[in-house]
Structure formats: structure tokens, C-alpha cells
SERO-4910 file (N, C-alpha, C, O; in steps of 0.05 Angstrom, whole numbers):
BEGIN
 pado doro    nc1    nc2    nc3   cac1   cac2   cac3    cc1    cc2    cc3    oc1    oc2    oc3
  Unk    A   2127   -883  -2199   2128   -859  -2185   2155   -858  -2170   2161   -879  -2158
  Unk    A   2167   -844  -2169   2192   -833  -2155   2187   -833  -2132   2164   -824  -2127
  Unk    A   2204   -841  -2108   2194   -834  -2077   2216   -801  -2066   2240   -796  -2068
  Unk    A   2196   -787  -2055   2217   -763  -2050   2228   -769  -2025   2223   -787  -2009
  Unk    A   2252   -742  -2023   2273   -748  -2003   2259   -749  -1968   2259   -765  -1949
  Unk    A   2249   -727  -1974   2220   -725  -1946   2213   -759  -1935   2218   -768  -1912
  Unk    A   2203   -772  -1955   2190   -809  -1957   2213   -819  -1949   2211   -831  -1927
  Unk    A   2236   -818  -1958   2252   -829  -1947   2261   -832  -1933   2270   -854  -1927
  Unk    A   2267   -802  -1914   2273   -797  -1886   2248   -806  -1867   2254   -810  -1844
  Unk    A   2226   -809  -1873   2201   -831  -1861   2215   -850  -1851   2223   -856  -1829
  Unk    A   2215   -861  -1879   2217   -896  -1880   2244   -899  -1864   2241   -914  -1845
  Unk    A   2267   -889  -1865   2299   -892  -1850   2288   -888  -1820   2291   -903  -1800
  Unk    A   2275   -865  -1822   2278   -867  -1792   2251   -880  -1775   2252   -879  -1750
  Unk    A   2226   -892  -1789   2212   -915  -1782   2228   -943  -1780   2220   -960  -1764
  Unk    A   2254   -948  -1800   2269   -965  -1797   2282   -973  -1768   2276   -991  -1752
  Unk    A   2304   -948  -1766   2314   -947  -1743   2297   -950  -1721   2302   -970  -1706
  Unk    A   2276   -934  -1715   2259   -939  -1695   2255   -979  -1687   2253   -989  -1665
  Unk    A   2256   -991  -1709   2239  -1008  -1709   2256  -1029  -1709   2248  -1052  -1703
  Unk    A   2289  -1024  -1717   2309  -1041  -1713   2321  -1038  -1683   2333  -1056  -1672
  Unk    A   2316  -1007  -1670   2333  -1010  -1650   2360  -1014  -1643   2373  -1015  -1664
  Unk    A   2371  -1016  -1626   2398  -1033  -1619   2409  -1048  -1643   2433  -1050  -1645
  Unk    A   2394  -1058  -1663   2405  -1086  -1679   2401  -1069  -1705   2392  -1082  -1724
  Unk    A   2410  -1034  -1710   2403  -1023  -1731   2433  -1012  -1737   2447   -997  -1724
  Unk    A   2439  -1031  -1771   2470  -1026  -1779   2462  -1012  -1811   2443  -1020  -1824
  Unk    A   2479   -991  -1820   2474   -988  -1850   2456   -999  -1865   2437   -990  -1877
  Unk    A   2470  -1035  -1864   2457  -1048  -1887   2433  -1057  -1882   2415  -1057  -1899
  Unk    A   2429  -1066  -1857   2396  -1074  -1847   2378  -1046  -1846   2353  -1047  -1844
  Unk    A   2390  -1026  -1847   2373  -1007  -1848   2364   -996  -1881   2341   -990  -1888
  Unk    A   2383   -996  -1895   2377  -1005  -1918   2364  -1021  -1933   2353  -1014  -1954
  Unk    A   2363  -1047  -1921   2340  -1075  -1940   2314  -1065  -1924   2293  -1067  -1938
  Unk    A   2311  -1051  -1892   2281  -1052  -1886   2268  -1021  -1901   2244  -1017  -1899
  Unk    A   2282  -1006  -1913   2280   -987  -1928   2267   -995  -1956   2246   -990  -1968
  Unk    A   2295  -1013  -1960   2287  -1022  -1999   2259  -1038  -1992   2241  -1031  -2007
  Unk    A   2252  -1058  -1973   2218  -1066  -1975   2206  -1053  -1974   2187  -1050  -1990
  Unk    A   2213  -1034  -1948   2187  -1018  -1943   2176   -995  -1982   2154   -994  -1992
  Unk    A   2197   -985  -1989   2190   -973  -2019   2184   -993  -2042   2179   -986  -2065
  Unk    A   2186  -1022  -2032   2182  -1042  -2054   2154  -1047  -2053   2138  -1048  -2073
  Unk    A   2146  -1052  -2021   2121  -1061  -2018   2097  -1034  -2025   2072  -1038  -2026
  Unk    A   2105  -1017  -2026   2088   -987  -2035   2082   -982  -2058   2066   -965  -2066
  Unk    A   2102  -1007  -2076   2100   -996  -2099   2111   -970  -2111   2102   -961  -2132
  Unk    A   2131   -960  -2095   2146   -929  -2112   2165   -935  -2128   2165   -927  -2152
  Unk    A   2189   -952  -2114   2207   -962  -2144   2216   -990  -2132   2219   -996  -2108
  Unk    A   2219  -1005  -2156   2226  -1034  -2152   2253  -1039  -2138   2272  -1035  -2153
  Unk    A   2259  -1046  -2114   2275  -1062  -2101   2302  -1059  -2116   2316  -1040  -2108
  Unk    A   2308  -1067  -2129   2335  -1067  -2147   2333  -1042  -2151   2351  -1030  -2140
  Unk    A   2318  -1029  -2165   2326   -998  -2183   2333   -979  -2144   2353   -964  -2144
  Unk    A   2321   -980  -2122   2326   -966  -2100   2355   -970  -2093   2371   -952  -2090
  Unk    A   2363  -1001  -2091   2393   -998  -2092   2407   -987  -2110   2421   -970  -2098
  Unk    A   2412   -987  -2136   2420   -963  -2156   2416   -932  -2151   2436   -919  -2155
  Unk    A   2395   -920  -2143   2392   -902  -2131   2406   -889  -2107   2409   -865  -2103
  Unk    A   2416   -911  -2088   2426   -904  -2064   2460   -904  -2069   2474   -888  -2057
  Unk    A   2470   -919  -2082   2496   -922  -2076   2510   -906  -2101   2509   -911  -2125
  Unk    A   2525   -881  -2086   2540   -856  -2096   2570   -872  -2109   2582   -863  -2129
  Unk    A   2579   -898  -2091   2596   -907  -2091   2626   -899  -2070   2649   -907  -2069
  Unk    A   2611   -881  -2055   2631   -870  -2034   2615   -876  -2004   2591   -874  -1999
  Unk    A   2639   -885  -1986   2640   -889  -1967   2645   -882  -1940   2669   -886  -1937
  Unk    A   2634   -873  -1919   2653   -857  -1890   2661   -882  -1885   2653   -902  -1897
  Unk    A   2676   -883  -1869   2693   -888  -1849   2701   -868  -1832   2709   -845  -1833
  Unk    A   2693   -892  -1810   2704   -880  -1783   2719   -892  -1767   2708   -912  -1757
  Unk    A   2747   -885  -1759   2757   -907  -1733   2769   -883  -1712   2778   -861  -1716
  Unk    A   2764   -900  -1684   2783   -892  -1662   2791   -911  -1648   2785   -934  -1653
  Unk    A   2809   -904  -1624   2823   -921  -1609   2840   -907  -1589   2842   -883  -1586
  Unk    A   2853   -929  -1576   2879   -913  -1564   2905   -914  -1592   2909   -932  -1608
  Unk    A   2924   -876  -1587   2942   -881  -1615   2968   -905  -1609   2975   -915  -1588
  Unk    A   2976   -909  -1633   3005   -922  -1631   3008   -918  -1662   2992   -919  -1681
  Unk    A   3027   -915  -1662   3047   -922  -1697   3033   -935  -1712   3023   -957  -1705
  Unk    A   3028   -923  -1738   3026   -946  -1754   2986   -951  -1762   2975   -966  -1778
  Unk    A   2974   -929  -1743   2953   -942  -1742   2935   -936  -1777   2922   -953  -1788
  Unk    A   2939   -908  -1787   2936   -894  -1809   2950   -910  -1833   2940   -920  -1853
  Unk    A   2971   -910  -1824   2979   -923  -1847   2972   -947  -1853   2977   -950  -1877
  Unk    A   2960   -974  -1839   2943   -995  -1836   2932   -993  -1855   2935  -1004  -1877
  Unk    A   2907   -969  -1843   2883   -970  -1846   2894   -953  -1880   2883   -969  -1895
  Unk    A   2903   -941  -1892   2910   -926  -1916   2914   -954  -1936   2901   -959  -1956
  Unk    A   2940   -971  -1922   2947   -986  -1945   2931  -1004  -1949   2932  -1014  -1971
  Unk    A   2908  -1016  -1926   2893  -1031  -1937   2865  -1024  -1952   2848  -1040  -1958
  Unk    A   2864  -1001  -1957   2849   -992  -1971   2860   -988  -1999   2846   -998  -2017
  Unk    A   2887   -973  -2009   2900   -980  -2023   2901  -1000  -2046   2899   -993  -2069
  Unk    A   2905  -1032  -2038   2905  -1053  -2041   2882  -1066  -2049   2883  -1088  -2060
  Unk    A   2852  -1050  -2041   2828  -1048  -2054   2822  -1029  -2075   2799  -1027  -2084
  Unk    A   2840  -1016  -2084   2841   -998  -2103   2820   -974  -2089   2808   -958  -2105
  Unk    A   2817   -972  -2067   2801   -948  -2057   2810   -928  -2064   2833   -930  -2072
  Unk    A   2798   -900  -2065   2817   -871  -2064   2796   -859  -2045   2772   -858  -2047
  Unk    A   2810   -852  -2028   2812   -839  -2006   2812   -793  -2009   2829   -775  -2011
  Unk    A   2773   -797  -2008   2770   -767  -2028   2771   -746  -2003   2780   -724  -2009
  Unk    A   2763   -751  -1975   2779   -733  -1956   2783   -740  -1928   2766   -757  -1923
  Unk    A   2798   -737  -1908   2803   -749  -1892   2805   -723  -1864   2808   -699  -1867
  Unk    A   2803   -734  -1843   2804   -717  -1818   2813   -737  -1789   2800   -754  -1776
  Unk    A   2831   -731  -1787   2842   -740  -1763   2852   -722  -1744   2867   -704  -1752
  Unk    A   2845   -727  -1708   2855   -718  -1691   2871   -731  -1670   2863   -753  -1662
  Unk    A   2893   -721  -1658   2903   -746  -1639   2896   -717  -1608   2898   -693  -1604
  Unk    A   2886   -745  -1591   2873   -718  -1566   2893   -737  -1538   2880   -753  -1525
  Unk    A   2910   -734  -1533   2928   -740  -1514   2930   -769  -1525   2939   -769  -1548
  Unk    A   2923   -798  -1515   2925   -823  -1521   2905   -835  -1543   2909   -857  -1553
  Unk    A   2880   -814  -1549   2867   -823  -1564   2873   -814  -1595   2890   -799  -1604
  Unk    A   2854   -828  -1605   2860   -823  -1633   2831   -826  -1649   2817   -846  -1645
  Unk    A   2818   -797  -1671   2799   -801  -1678   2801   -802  -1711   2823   -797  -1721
  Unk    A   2780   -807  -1727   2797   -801  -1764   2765   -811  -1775   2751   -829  -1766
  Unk    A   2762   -795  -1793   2742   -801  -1798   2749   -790  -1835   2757   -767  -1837
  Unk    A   2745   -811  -1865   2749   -814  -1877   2726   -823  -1892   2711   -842  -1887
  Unk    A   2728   -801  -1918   2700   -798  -1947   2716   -825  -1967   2733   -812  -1979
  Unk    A   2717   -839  -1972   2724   -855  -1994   2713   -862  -2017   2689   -858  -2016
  Unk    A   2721   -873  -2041   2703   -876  -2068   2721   -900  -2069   2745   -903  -2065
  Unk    A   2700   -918  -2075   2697   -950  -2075   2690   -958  -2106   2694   -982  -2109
  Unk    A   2680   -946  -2129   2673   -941  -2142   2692   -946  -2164   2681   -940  -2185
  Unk    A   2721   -955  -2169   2735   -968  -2176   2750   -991  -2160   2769  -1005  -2165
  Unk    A   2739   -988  -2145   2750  -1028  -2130   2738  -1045  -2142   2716  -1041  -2151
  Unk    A   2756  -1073  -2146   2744  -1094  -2151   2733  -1111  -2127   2724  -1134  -2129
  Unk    A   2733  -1100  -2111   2714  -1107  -2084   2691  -1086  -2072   2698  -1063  -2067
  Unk    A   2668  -1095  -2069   2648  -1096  -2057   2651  -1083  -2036   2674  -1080  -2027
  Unk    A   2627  -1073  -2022   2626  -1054  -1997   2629  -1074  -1978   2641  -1067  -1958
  Unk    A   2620  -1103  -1981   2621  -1126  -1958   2642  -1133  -1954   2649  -1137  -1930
  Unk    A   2656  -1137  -1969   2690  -1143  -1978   2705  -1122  -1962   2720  -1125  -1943
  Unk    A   2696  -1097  -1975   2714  -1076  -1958   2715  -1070  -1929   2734  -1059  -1917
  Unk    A   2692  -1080  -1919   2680  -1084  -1898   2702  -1105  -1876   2718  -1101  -1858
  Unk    A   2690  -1127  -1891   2713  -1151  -1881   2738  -1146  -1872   2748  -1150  -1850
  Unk    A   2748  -1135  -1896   2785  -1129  -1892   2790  -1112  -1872   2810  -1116  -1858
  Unk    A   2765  -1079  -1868   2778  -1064  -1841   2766  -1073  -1820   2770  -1059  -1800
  Unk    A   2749  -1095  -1818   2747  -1114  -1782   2773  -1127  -1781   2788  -1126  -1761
  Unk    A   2778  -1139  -1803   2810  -1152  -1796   2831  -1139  -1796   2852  -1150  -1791
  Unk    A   2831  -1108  -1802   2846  -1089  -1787   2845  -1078  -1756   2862  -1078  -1738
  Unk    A   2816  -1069  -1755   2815  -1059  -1732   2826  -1087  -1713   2847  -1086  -1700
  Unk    A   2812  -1104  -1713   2827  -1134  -1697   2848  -1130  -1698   2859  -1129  -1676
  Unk    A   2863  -1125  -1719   2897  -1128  -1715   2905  -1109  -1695   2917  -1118  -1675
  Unk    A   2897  -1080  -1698   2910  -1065  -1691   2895  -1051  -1667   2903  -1030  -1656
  Unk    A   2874  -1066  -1660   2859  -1062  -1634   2843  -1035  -1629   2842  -1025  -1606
  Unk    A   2831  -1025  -1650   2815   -996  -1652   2795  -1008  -1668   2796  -1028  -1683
  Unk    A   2775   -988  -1661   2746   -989  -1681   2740   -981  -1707   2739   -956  -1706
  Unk    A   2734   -989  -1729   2742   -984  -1755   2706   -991  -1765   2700  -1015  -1769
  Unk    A   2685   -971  -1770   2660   -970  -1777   2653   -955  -1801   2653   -931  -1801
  Unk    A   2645   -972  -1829   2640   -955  -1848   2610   -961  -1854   2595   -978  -1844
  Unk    A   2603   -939  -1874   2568   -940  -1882   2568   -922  -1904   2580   -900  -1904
  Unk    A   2553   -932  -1926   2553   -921  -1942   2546   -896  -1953   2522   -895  -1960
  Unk    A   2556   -878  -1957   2551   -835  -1959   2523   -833  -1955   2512   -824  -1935
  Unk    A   2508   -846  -1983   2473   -849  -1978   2461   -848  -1953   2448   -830  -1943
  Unk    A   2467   -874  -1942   2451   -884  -1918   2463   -865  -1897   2446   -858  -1881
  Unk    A   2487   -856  -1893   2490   -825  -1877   2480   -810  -1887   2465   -800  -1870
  Unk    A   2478   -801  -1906   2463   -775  -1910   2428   -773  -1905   2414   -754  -1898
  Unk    A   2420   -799  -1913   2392   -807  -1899   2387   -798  -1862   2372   -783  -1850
  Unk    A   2406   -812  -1858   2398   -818  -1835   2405   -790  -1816   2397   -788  -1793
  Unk    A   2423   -769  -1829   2427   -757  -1808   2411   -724  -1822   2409   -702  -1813
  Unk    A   2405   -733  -1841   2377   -717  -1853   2346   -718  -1828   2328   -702  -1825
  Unk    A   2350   -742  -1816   2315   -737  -1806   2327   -718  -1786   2313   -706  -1770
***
């Protein structure tokens, strides 16, 4: 049996409820894929296939300085990311940008991709948070 989108927005946002404070994309995701595994609607593996579009948000802010875009651009780049739309504002010292990406020809992984913009944002001292299109669009569906 197929689980509908309605079930799903259940289960995400029984998730969240139930993760609290300690509720990130991917943990919201595995207590998702049990909760539809243990129901019996689709098997564990086939739900991740289902969920991942292969595109990604990103979001970073900070205080601006030089350089910070282009960082965050070439090291995506260098993951073979493409970068499908992007929005940035600079509001006196701050700086906001929020970016659709397709991951979907990288030879790296969402964890991987992951990795490399914490060791951006570290470098360059701003917050750099991605999650996968799915699991946004779940979640801001309930």
C-alpha cells in the first residue's frame, strides 16, 4: 500500500514533536522511515527512494565580508553541485542567502556535502544549514 501525503505529514510532524530540540532533517527522516516501516506501508529502503528529489536548500547567514558567496559557490562547485536557484540579501552588516541545489550529479553524498559546508561555515564564521527539498517540503506542509 502506498502511504499518502496527508500520513506523512502525521508521521513528520509526530516526529518532530517527539524529537524536540534534538530534531535535524536526517533524524527526522529515519524516525519517519520506521515509523512507515513498522506499519507496514512501504519498506524502509523503497521510502528513502521515494523521498530524495536529489535537490537540496541551503541556507546560510552571518555577519557580511568578501568572499563569503563565493566560498560557499566554489565549494559546491568542486562537488559537482549545480546551483538551480539562489536568493540573497545583504541588510546593513548582515547577510542572508538561501539556495535550491541538485546534488544529483555529485559524486558525493548529502553527508559529504554536508561535511564540506560546516568546514566552510567554520572557516568563514556564518551558519551554513542544509536539508533535503523532501524533508522541507514535508515539514513545512503540516
Amino acid at each position: 500500500m502506498k502511504i499518502s501525503e496527508d500520513e506523512i505529514r502525521r508521521l513528520t510532524l509526530e516526529a518532530i514533536t517527539e524529537l524536540g530540540d534534538k530534531a535535524t532533517p536526517d533524524l527526522i527522516k529515519k524516525v519517519v522511515s520506521k515509523s512507515v516501516s513498522s506499519i507496514g506501508m512501504l519498506p524502509e529502503d523503497k521510502l528513502s527512494d521515494n523521498l530524495s528529489s536529489g535537490r537540496i536548500i541551503l541556507t546560510s547567514f552571518g555577519l557580511n565580508s568578501p568572499g563569503i558567496i563565493a566560498q560557499i559557490t566554489k565549494t559546491l562547485s568542486e562537488s559537482k553541485c549545480d546551483i538551480r536557484d539562489l536568493s540573497q540579501k545583504i541588510m546593513d552588516e548582515f547577510y542572508t542567502m538561501i539556495m535550491i541545489i541538485d546534488i544529483s550529479n555529485s559524486p558525493k553524498d548529502f553527508k559529504d556535502i554536508q561535511n564540506e559546508m560546516n568546514r566552510v561555515a567554520e572557516e568563514l564564521k556564518v551558519k551554513i544549514f542544509l536539508q533535503h527539498e523532501d524533508v522541507f517540503r514535508y515539514m513545512h506542509r503540516i
